[in-house]
C-alpha positions in Angstrom: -70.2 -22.6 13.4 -70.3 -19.2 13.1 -66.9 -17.0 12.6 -65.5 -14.2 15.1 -66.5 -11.1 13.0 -68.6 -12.3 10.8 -71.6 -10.1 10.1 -75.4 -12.2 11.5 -78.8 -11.7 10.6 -80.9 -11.9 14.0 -83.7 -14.8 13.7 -85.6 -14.3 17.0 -87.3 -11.1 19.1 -85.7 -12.7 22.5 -83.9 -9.3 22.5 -86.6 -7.1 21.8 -86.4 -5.4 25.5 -82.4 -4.5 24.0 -83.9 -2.8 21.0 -83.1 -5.7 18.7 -86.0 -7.5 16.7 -85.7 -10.4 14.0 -84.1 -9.3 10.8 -81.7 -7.0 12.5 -77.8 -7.6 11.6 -74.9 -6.9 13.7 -70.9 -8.4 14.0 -70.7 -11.6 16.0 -67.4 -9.9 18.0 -67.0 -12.8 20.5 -67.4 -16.6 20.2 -67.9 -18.4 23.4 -68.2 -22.5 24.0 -70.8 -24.6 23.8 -72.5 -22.2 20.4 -72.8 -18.9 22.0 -71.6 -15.8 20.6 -71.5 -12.0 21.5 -73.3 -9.8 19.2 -73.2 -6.3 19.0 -75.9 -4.3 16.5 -75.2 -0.8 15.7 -76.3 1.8 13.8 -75.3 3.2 10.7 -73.1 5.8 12.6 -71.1 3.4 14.8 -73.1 3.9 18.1 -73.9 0.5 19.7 -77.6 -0.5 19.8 -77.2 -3.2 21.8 -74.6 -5.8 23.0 -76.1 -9.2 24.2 -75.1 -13.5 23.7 -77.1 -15.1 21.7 -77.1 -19.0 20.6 -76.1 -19.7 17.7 -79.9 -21.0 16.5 -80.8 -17.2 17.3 -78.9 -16.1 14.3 -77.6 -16.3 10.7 -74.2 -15.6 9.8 -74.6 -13.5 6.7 -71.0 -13.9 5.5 -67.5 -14.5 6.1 -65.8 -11.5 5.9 -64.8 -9.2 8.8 -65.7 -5.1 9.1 -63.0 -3.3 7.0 -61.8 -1.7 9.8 -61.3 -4.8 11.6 -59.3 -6.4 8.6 -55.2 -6.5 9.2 
């Protein structure tokens, strides 16, 4: 299972048309039943890539910890 924040490593080109390829990270920001989470990849300057759900086999989680500005 992978965490609400926590940051994933892309493993397929099934989003390819978003801008997203394998190897890409991002923030898994939503986690939905059944394995499916929301993932959002940005660039280095905060500007959303793309925002798409992807199964959990479609990605990595790279860690556990949460974006510092996310932390409380």
């Amino acid at each position: 299972m992978i965490e609400q924040y926590a940051k994933v490593r892309i493993l397929t080109n099934r989003f390819h048309a978003d801008g997203v390829r394998a190897g890409d990270t991002g923030y898994a920001i939503e986690c939905y039943p059944k394995g499916r989470y929301e993932v959002e990849i940005s660039k280095s300057d905060g500007v959303t890539i793309a925002q798409f759900v992807a199964e959990e086999a479609e990605l990595q989680q790279n860690d556990h910890r949460t974006p510092k500005k996310d932390r409380k």
